[in-house]
C-alpha positions as a Markdown table, in Angstrom:
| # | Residue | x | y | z |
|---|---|---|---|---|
| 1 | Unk | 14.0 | -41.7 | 30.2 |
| 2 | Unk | 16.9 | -43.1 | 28.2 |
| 3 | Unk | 20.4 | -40.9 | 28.0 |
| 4 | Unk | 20.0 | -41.5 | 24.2 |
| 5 | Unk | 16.5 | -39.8 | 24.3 |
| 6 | Unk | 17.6 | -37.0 | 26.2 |
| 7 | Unk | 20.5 | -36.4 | 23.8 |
| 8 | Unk | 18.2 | -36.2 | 20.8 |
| 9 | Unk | 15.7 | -33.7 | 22.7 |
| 10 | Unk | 18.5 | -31.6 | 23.8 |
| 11 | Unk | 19.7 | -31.8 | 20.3 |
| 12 | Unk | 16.7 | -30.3 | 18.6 |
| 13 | Unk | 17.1 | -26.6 | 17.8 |
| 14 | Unk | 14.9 | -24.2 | 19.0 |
| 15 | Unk | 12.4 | -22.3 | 16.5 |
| 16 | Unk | 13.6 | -19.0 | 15.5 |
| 17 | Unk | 12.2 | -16.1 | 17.1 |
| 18 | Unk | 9.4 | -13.8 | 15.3 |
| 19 | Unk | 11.7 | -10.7 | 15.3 |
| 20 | Unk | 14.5 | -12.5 | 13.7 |
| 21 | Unk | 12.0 | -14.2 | 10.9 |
| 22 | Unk | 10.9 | -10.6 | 10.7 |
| 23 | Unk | 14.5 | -9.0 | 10.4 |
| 24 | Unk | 15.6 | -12.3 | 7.5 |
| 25 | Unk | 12.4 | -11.1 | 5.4 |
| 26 | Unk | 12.8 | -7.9 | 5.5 |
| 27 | Unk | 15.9 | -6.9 | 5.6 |
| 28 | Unk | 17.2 | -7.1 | 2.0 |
| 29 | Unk | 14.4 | -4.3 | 0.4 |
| 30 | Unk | 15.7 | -1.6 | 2.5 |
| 31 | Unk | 19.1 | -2.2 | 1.4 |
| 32 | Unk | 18.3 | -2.1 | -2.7 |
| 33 | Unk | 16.4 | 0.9 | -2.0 |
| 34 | Unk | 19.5 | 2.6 | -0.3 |
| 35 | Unk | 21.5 | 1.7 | -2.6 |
| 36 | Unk | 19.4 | 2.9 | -5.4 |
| 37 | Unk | 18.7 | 6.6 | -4.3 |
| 38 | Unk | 22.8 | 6.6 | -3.4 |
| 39 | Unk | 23.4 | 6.0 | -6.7 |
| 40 | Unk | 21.3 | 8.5 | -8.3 |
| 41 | Unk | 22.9 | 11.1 | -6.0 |
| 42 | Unk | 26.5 | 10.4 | -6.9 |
| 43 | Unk | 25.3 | 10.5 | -10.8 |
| 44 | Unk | 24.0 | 13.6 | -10.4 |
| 45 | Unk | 27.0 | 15.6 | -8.4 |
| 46 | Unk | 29.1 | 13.9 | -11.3 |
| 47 | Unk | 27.4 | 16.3 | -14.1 |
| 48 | Unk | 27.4 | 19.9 | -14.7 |
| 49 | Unk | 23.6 | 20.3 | -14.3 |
| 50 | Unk | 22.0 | 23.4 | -16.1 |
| 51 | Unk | 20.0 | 26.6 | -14.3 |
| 52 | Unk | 16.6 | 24.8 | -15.1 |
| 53 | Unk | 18.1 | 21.3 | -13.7 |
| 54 | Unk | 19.5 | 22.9 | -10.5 |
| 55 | Unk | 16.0 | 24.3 | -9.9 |
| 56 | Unk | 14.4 | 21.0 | -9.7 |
| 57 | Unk | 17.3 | 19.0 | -8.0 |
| 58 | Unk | 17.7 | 21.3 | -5.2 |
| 59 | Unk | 17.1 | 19.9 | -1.9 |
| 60 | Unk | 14.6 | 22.2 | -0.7 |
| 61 | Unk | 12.3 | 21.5 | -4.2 |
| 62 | Unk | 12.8 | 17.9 | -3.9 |
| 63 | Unk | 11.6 | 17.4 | -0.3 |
| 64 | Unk | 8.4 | 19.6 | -1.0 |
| 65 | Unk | 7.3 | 17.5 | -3.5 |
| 66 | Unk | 8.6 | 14.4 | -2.3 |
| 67 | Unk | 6.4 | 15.4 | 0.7 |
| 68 | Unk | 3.5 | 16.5 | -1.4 |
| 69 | Unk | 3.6 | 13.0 | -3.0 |
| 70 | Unk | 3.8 | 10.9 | 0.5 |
| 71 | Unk | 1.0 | 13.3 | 2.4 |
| 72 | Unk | -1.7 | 12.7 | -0.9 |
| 73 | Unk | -0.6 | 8.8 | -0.7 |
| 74 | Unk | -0.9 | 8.3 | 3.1 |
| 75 | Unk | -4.3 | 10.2 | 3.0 |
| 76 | Unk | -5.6 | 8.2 | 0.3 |
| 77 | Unk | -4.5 | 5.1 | 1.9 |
| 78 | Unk | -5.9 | 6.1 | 4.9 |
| 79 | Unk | -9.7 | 7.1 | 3.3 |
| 80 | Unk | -9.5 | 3.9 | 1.2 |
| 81 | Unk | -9.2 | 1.3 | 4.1 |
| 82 | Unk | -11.7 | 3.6 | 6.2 |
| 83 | Unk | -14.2 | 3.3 | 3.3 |
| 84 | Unk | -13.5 | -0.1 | 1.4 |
| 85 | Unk | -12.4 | -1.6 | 5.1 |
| 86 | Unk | -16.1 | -1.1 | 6.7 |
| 87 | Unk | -17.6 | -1.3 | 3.5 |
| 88 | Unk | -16.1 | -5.1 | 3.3 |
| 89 | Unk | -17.4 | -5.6 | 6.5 |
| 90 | Unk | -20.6 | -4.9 | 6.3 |
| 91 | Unk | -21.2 | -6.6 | 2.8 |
| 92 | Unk | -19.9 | -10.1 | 4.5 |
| 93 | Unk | -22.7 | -9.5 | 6.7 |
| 94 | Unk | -25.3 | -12.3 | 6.0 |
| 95 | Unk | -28.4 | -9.5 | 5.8 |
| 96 | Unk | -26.3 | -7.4 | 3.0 |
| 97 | Unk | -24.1 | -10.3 | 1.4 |
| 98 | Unk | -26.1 | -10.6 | -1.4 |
| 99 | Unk | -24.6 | -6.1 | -2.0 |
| 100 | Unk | -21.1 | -7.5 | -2.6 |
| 101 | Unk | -21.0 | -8.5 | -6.2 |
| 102 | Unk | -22.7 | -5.1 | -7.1 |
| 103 | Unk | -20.4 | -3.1 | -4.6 |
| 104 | Unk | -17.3 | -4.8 | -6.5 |
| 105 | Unk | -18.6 | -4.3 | -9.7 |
| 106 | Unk | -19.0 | -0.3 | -9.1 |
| 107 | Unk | -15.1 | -0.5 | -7.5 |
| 108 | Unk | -14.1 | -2.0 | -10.9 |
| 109 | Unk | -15.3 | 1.0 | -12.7 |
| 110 | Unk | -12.9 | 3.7 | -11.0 |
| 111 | Unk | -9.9 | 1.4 | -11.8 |
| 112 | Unk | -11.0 | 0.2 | -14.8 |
| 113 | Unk | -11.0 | 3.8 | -16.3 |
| 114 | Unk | -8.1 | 5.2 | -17.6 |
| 115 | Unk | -5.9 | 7.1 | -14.0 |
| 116 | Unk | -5.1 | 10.5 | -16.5 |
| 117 | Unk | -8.6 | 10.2 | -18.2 |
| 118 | Unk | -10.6 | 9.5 | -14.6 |
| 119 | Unk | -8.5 | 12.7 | -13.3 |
| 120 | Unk | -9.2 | 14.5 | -15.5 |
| 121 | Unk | -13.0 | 14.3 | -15.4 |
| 122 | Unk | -13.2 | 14.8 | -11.9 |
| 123 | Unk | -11.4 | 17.9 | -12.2 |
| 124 | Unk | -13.9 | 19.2 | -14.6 |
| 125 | Unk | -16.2 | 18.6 | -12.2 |
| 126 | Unk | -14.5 | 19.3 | -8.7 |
| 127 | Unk | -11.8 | 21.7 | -10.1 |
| 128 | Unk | -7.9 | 21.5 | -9.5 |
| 129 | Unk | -6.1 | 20.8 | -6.7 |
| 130 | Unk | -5.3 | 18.5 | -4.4 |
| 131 | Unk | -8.9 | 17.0 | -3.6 |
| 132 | Unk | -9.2 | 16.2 | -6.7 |
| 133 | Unk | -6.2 | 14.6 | -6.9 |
| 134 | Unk | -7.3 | 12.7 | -3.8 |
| 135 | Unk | -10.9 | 11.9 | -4.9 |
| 136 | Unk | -9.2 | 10.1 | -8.1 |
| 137 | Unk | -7.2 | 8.3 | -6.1 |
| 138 | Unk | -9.2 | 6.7 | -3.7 |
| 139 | Unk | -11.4 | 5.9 | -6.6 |
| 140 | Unk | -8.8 | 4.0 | -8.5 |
| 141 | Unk | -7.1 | 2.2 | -5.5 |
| 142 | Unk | -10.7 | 1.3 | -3.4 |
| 143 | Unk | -11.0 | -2.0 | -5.1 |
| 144 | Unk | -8.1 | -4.2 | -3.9 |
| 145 | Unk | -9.3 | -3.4 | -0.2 |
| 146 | Unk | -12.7 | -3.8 | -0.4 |
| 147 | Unk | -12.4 | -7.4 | -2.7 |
| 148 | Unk | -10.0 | -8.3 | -0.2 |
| 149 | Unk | -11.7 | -7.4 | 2.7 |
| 150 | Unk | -14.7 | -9.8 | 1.2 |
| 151 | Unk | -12.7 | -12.6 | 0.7 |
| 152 | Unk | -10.5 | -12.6 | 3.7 |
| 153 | Unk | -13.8 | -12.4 | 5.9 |
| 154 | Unk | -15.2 | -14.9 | 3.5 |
| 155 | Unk | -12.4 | -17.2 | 3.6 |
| 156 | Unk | -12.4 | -17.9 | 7.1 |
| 157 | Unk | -13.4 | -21.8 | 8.1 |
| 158 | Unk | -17.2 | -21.6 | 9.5 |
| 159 | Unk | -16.5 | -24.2 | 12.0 |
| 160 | Unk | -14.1 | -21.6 | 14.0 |
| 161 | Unk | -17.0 | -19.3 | 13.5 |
| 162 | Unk | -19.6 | -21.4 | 14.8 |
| 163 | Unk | -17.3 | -22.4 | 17.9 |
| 164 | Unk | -17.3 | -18.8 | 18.8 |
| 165 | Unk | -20.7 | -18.9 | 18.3 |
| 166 | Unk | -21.2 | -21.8 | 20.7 |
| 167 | Unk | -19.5 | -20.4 | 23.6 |
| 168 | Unk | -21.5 | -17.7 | 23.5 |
| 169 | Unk | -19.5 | -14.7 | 22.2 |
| 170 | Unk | -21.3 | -12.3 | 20.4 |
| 171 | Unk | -21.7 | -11.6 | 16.1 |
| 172 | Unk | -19.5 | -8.4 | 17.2 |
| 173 | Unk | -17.0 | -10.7 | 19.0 |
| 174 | Unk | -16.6 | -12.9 | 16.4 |
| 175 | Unk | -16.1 | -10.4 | 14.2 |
| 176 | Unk | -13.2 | -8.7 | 16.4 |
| 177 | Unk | -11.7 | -11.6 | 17.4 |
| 178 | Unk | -12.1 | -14.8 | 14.9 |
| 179 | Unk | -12.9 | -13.4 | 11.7 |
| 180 | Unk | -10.7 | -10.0 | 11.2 |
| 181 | Unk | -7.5 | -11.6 | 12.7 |
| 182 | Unk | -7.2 | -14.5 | 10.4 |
| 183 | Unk | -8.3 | -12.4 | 7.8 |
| 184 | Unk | -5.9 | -10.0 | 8.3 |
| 185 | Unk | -3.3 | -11.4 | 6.3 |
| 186 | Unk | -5.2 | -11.2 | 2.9 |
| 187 | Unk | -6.8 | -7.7 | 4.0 |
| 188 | Unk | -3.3 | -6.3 | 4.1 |
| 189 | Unk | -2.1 | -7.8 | 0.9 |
| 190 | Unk | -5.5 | -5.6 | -1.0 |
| 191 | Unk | -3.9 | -2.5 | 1.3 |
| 192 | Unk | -0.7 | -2.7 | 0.0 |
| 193 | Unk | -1.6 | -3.1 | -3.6 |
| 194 | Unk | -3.5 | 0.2 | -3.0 |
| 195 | Unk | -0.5 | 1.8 | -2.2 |
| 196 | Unk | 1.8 | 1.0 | -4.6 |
| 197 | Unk | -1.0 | 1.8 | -7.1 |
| 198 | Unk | -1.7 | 5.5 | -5.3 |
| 199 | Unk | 2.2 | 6.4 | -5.4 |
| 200 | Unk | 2.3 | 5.5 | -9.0 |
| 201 | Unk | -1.0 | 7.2 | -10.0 |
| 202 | Unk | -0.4 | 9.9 | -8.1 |
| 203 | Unk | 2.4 | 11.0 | -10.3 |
| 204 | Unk | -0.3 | 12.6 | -12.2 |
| 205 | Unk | -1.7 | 14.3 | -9.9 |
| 206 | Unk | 0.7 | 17.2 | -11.1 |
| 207 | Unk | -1.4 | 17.6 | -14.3 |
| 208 | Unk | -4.7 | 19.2 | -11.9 |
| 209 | Unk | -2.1 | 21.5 | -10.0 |
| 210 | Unk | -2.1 | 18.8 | -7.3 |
| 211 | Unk | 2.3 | 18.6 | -7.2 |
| 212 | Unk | 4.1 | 15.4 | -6.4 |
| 213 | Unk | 6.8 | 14.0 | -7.5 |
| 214 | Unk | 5.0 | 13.8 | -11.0 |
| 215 | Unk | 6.1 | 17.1 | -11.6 |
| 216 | Unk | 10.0 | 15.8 | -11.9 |
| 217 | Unk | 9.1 | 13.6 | -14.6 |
| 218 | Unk | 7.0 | 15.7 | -17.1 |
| 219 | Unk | 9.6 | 18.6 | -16.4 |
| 220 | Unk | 11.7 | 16.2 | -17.4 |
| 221 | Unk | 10.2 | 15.3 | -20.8 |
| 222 | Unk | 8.9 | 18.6 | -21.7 |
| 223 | Unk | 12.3 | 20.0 | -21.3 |
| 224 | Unk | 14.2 | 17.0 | -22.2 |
| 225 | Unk | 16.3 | 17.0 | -18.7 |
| 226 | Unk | 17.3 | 13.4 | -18.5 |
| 227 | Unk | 18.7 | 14.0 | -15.1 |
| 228 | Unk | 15.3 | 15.5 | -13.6 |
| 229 | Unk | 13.1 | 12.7 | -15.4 |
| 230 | Unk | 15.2 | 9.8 | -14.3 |
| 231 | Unk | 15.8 | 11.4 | -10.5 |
| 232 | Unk | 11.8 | 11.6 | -10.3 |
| 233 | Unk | 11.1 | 8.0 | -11.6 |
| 234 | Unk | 13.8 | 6.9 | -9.3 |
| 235 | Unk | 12.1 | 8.6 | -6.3 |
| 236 | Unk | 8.7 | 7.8 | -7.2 |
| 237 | Unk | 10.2 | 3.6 | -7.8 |
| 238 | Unk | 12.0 | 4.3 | -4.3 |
| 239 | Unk | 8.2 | 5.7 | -2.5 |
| 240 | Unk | 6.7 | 2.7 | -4.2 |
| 241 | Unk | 8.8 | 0.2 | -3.0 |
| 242 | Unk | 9.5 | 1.5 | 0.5 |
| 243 | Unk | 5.3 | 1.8 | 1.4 |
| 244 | Unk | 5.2 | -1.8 | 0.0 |
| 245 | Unk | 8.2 | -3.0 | 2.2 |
| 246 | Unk | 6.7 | -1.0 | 5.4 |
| 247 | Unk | 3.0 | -3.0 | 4.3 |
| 248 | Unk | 4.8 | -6.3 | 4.2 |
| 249 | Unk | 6.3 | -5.7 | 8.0 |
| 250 | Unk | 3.1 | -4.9 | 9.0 |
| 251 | Unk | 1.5 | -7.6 | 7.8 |
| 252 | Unk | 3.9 | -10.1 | 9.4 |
| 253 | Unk | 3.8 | -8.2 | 12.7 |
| 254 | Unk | -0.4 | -8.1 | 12.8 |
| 255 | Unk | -0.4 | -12.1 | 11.3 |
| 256 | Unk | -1.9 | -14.3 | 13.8 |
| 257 | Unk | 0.6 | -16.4 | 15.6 |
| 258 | Unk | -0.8 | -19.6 | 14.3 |
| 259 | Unk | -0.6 | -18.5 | 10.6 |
| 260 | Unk | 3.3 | -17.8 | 10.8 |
């Protein structure tokens, strides 16, 4: 081998590493979201906030519903990809394929209803509270994770199915190990659509007695207290974007090597 071609090989830089892909994709989210609360905070010590004000900005108010918000949204997001995850599975199944435009159709329906009218109606029927609350929620975020799931599963190329096939694996490995990984990428994209839409949604939660951080921003305009609306929209945007950031991690850490 030539010195000139040995030169050029040495000469090539090496790829970047995963973690440090990772760490350039990520890493500028984190910092607006910092940023944002920060701000909020040091408007907030600069004004002379009233007895009703000071009830809601207190730290030990904001963390309990900041906390109320975050446990209804993780549970939601975890009953939505339990239900609309193996539901997707099992309707890309070639005996109950022909379900999935029907199953879709009847997830449409709980988002296509209005999110303060659906709550509503269920707590006429279930009652207050925070299963209600819930209930509504997984409703009205089901959809992205179950169409998802479909196409993901759908998406991937038959011939890598039918390889799998020919060596002898199983319809259960091929499941586990062709078909979910490479369709994990689009199956994460429905889950964290349903997030973002369960943290914004369940800001009216707090109209069926279920709390949240939706009770900020109707204190807020009920009482005109600009500082208690805008500190709960702020929060809520901050939630939002922070489950979304936290998705898009996972989804790059879980992506199949191949698909980078």
């Amino acid at each position: 081998m030539s010195a000139g071609a040995t030169a050029s090989r040495q000469s090539i830089p090496a790829p970047p590493s995963r973690s440090r892909g990772l760490l350039r994709r990520h890493s500028t989210m984190p910092l607006v979201i910092a940023a944002a609360l920060l701000a909020t905070y040091l408007w907030v010590r600069t004004l002379d906030l009233d007895a009703i004000e000071q009830r809601s900005l207190n730290a030990e108010h904001l963390l309990r519903v900041t906390r109320q918000h975050i446990s209804i949204t993780v549970m939601t997001a975890l009953l939505v990809v339990a239900i609309a995850g193996s539901a997707g599975i099992l309707l890309t199944r070639p005996a109950l394929r022909w379900l999935a435009p029907y199953a879709t159709a009847l997830a449409n329906v709980g988002q296509a209803m209005p999110a303060i009218g659906l709550l509503v109606l269920l707590s006429i029927w279930l009652g207050i509270g925070a299963t209600t609350a819930l209930t509504g929620l997984v409703a009205y975020a089901v959809l992205p994770v179950l169409s998802n799931t479909i196409v993901g599963i759908n998406q991937v190329d038959r011939s890598l199915i039918e390889a799998g096939r020919g060596i002898g694996m199983s319809p259960f490995a091929v499941l586990v190990r062709i078909e979910l990984p490479l369709a994990v990428p689009v199956i994460l994209a429905g889950v964290r659509t349903a997030l973002v839409l369960a943290v914004g949604v369940a800001t009216l939660a707090t109209f069926i007695n279920a709390g949240g951080l939706g009770s900020l921003i109707v204190t807020g305009i009920k009482l005109q207290r600009d500082p208690v609306l805008i500190t709960g929209a702020v929060l809520t945007g901050a939630l939002a974007l922070t489950l979304d950031w936290l998705g898009g991690v996972v989804a790059d850490l879980l992506r199949p090597r191949g698909l980078d």
